[in-house]
C-alpha positions in Angstrom: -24.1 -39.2 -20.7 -22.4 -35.9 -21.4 -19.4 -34.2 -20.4 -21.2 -32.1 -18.3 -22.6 -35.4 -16.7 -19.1 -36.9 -16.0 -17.8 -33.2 -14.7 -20.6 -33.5 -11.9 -19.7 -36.8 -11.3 -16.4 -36.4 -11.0 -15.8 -33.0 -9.0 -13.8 -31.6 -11.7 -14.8 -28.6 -14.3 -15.9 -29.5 -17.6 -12.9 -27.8 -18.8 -10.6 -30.7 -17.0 -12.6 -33.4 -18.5 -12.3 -32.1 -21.9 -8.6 -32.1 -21.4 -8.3 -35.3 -20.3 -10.7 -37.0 -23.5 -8.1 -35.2 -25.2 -5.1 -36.5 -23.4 -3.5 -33.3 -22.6 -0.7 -33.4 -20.1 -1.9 -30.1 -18.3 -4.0 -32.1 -15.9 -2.7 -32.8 -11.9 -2.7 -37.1 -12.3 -5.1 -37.2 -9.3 -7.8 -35.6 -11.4 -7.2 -37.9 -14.5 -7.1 -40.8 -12.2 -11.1 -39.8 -11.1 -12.2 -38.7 -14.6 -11.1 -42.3 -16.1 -12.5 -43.9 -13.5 -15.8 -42.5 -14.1 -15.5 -42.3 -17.7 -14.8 -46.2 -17.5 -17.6 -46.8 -15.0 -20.2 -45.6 -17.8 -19.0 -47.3 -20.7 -18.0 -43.5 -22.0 -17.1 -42.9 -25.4 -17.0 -39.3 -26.8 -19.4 -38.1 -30.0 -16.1 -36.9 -32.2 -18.4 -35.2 -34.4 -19.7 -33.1 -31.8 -17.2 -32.7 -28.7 -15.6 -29.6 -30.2 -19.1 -27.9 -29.6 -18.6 -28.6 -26.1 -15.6 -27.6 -25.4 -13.9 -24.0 -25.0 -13.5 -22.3 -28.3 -10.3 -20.8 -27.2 -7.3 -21.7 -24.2 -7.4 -17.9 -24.0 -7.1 -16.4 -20.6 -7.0 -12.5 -20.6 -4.8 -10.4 -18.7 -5.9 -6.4 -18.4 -3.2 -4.0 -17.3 -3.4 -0.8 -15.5 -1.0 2.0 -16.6 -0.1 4.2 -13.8 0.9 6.7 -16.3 -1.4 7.7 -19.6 1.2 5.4 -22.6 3.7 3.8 -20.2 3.9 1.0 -18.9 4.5 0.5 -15.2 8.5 -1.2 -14.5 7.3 -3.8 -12.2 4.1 -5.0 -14.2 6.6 -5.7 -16.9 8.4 -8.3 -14.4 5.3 -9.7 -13.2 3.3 -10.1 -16.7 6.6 -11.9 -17.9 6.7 -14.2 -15.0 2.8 -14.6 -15.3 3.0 -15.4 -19.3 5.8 -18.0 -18.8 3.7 -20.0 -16.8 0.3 -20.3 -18.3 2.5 -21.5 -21.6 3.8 -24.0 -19.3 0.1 -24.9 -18.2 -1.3 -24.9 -22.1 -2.7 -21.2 -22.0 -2.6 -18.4 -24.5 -2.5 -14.8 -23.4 -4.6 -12.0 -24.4 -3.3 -8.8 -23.0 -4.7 -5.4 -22.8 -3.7 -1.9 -21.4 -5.4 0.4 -19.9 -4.8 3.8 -18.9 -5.0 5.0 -15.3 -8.7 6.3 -15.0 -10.1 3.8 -17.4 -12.7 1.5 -16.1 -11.1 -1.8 -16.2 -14.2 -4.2 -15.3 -16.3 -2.4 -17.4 -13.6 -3.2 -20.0 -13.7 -7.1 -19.5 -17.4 -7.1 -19.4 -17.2 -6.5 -23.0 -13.8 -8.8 -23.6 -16.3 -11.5 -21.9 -18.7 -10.6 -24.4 -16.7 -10.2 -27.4 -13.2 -12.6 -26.9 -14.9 -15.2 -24.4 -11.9 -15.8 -22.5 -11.7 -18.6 -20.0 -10.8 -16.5 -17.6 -9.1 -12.9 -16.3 -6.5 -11.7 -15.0 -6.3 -7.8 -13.5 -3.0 -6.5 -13.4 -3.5 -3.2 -11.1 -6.6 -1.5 -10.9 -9.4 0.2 -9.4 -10.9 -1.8 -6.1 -13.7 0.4 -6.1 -14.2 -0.6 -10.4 -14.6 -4.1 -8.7 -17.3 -3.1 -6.1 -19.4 -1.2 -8.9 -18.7 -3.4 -11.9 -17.9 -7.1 -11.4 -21.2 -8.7 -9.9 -21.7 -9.0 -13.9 -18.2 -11.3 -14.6 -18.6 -15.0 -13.5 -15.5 -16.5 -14.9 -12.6 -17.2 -12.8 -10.4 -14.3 -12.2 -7.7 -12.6 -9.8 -6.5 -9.0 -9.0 -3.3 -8.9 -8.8 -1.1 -6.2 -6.7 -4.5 -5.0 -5.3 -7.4 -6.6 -3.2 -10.9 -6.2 -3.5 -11.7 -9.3 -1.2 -14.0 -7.0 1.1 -16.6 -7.4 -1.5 -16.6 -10.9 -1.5 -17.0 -12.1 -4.8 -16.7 -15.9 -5.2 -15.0 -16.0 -8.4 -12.4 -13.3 -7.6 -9.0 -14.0 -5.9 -6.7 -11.1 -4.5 -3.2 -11.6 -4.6 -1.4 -8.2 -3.1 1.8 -7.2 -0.8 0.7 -5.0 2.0 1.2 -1.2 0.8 0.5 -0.1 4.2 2.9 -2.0 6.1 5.5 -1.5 3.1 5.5 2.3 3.4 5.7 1.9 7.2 8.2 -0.3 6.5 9.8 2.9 4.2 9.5 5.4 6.1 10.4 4.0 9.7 13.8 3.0 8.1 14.5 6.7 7.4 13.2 7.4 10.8 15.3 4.3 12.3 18.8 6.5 10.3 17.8 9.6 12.0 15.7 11.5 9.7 13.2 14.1 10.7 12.6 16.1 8.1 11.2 14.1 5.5 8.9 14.4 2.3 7.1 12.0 0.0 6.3 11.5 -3.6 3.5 9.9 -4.8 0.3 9.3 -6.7 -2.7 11.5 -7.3 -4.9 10.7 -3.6 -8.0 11.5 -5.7 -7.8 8.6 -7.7 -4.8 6.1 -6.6 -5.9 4.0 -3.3 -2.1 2.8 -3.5 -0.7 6.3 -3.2 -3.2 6.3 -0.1 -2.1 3.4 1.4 1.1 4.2 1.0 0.8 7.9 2.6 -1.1 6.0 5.5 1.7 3.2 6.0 4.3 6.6 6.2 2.0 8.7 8.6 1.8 5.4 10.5 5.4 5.2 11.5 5.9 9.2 11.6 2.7 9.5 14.2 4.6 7.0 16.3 7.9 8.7 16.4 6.1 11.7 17.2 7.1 13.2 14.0 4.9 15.4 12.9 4.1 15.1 9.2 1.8 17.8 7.1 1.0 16.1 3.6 -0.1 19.9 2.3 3.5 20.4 2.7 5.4 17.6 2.8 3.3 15.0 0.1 3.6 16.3 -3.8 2.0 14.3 -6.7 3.9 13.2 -9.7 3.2 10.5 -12.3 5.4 7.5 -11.8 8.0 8.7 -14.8 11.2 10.2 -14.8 10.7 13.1 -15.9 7.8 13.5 -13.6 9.4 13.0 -10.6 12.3 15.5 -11.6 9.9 18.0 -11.8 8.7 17.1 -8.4 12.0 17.1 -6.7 12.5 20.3 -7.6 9.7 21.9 -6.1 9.8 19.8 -3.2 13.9 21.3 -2.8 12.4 25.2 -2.8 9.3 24.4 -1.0 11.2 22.1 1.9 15.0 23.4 1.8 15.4 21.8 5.0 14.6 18.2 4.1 17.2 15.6 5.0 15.1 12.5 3.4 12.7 11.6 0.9 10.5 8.6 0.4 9.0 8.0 -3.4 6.6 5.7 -3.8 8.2 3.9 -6.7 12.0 2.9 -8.3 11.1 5.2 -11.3 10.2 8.0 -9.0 13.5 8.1 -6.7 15.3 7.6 -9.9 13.9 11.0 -11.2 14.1 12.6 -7.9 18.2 11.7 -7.4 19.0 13.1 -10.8 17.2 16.2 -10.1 19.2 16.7 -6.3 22.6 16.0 -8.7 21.8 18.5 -11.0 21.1 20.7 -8.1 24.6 19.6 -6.6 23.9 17.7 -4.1 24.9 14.5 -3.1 22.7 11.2 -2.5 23.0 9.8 0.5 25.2 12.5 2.0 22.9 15.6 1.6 19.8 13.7 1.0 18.6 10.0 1.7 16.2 8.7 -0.3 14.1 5.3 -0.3 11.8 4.1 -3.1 9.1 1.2 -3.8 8.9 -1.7 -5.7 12.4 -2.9 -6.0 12.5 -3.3 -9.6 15.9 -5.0 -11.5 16.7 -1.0 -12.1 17.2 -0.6 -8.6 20.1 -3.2 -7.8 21.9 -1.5 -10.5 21.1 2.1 -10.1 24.4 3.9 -9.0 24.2 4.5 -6.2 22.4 1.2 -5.3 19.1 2.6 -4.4 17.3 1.5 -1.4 13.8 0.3 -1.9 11.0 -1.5 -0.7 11.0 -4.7 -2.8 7.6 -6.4 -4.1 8.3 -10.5 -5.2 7.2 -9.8 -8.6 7.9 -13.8 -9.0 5.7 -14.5 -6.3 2.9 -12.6 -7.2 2.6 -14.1 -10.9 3.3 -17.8 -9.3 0.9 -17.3 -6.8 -1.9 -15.5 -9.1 -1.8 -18.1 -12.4 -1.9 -20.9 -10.0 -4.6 -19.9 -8.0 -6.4 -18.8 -11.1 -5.7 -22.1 -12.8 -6.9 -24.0 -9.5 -10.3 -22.5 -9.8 -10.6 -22.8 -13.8 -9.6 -26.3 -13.9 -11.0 -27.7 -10.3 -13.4 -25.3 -9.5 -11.4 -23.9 -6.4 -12.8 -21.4 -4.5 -11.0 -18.1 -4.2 -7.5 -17.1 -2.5 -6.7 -14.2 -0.8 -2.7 -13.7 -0.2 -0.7 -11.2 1.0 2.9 -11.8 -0.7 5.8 -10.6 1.6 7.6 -7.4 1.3 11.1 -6.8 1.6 13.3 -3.8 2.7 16.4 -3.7 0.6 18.6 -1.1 2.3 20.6 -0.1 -0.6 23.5 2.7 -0.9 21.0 5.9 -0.6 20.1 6.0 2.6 22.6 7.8 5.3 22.5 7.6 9.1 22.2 11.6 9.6 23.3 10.9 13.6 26.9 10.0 12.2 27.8 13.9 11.0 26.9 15.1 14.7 
């Protein structure tokens, strides 16, 4: 009898067995309790000599990152790769971790980490959904999208944990709505390539189409990279090209960041002359001056929910999860009630 014999027998992956022959203390006691009993049952004793060759040559698990912008590295993938790293430690894992700049191919990518590095499994910080559709029929470890969903295609080894960016930019943008605000424009991603900056735009248009306020992205939507600088630049076209806005909704922390200190240097004053609203609600946000009001994502919850999920199917063959984490509006200091001035 083999491992692979006593893995069938017992329901669990081969890679749970292993662990338990091994005693490793990253194993639920339900499953050790079944694998004993069944290793027990046959008399089992393990080949020394030759149960390294069948197990895992690594505890790797590989974790690709999206850029949104070409060298950095986006604010709130930083909190949820930290989160995400903590807890495979705790679970016995090593990280790989790789970076990818927006408009790189990220499956095609771990198609040749799976060939080369042989992880155990993968996780996809940000991406491409459309990548997924084209790409991943050829991956057939374990693996989750994270802050995305691809869970139309219906890959068996691939779980989606994601917030809603439609609802959250509804979410956005009926707030500023909710203070008074007609006259309001939006800074995002490139819509050619970014189906977050399109879901976003969507969620907006959502809740400006049903206060009958009418919204024309030629005018009102600009693109800018999710930097600083970026988004200054932005701003300040936005300011000549719509001198009557009263509100602005950026689809990130860093991008209302860049935006405020451009309306400063322009002399005018956040929330009083101009509300603003961002996405993400990053640590930078609580302690931005003034405190800026933001769509918070559970960066906490995401990593929890994505490393356990992914460990779930690794370990006891699981089949996929897809989760919506919960959004939350944080109202900030930055956004003004214009009806109070009349």
């Amino acid at each position: 009898m083999t491992i692979k014999d006593i893995a069938r027998e017992s329901g669990y992956a081969v890679a749970t067995v292993s662990r338990v022959l091994n005693n490793r203390p990253d194993v639920s006691p339900e499953a050790r309790e079944k694998i004993q009993a069944v290793l027990q049952a046959h008399n089992f004793t393990p080949n020394n000599n030759a149960r390294h060759l069948k197990q895992p040559s690594s505890n790797n698990i590989a974790i690709v990152i999206n850029r949104t912008v070409k060298g950095m590295f986006n604010v709130l993938f930083s909190s949820i790769l930290e989160e995400m790293q903590i807890r495979l430690k705790e679970r016995g894992y090593s990280c790989l971790i790789y970076y990818m700049d927006q408009g790189i191919n990220e499956v095609e990518h771990a198609l040749q980490l799976c060939r080369e590095r042989k992880p155990l499994a993968l996780i996809f910080l940000g991406g491409s959904a459309g990548n997924f559709r084209d790409s991943f029929s050829g991956i057939h470890i374990p693996s989750v999208f994270v802050t995305k969903t691809a869970a139309e295609y219906g890959f068996q080894n691939l779980s989606n944990i994601y917030t809603d960016n439609v609802a959250g930019a509804d979410c956005a943008a009926s707030y500023l709505v909710k203070n008074g605000h007609r006259n309001i424009v939006i800074l995002g991603g490139d819509l050619e390539i970014s189906s977050t900056a399109r879901q976003r735009l969507e969620g907006a248009m959502r809740a400006f189409q049903r206060a009958g306020i009418p919204f024309d992205p030629e005018r009102q939507y600009l693109t800018a990279q999710h930097s600083y600088s970026s988004a200054y630049e932005a701003m300040n076209v936005m300011l000549d090209r719509v001198p009557e806005l009263t509100a602005v909704f950026a689809q990130s922390d860093v991008m209302a960041i860049g935006s405020i200190r451009a309306m400063q240097d322009r002399n005018l004053n956040v929330p009083d002359d101009v509300s603003i609203i961002g996405y993400d609600g990053t640590d930078i946000s609580s302690y931005f001056c003034p405190r800026l009001a933001t769509i918070r994502q559970n960066a906490e919850q995401l990593a929890r929910t994505s490393v356990d999920a992914l460990i779930d199917s690794l370990e006891n063959e699981a089949p996929p999860v897809n989760k919506v984490i919960p959004f939350e509006l944080v109202p900030g200091e930055t956004v003004r009630n214009i009806r109070e001035r009349e």
